[in-house]
C-alpha positions in Angstrom: 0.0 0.0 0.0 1.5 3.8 -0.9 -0.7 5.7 2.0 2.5 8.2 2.3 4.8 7.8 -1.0 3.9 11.3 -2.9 2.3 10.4 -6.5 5.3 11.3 -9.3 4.3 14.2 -11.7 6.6 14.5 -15.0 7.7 18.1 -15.3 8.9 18.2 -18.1 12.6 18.3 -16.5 14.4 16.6 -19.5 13.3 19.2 -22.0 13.9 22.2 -19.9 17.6 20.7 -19.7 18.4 20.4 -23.3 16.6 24.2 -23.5 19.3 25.5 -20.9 21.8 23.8 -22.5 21.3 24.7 -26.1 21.6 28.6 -24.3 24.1 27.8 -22.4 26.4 26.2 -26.0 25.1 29.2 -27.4 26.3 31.8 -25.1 29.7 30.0 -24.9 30.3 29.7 -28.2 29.7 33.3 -28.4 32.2 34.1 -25.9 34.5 32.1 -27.7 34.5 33.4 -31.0 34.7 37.3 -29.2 37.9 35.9 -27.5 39.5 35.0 -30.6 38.6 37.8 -31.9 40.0 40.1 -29.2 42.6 37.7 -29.1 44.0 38.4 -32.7 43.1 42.3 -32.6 45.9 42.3 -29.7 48.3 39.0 -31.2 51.0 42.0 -32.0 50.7 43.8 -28.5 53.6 43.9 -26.2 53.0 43.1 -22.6 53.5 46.3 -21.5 51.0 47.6 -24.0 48.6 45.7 -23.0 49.2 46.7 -19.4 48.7 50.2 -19.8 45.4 49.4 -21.9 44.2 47.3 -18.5 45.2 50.0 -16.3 43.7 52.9 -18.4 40.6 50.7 -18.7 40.6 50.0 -14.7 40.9 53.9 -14.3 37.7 54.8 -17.4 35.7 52.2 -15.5 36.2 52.6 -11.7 36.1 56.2 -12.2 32.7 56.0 -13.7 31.0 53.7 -11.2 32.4 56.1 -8.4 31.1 59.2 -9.6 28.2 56.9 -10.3 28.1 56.1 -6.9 28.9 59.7 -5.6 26.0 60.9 -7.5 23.4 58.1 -6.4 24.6 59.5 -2.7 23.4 62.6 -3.7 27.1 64.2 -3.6 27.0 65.5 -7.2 23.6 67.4 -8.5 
């Protein structure tokens, strides 16, 4: 007798796995084929190039979120 086992309802798990799955190949593939990209527009860089580009992009971005974040504070009007 089942007085207590809980009656088993399909949910359709299998198809919503190969629907996350097919986004998630998508997405990487896609993040792929922009890192090769960005990997051959730099191929010719010199590693100190390339470190001033990370620095002067750490110093575009960070400045923006902090006066971002100044402003939100109600700092900047």
């Amino acid at each position: 007798m089942r007085f207590w086992r809980k009656k088993r309802v399909d949910s359709g798990f299998a198809s919503d796995t190969r629907f996350w799955s097919a986004v998630k190949g998508g997405i990487e593939s896609r993040m792929r084929r922009m890192a090769a990209y960005l990997d051959r527009k730099t191929l010719y860089w010199n590693r100190g190039s390339k470190l001033i580009a990370l620095v002067l992009f750490c110093l575009l971005f960070g400045s923006v979120c902090l006066w971002l974040l100044m402003r939100a504070m109600g700092w900047f009007k």
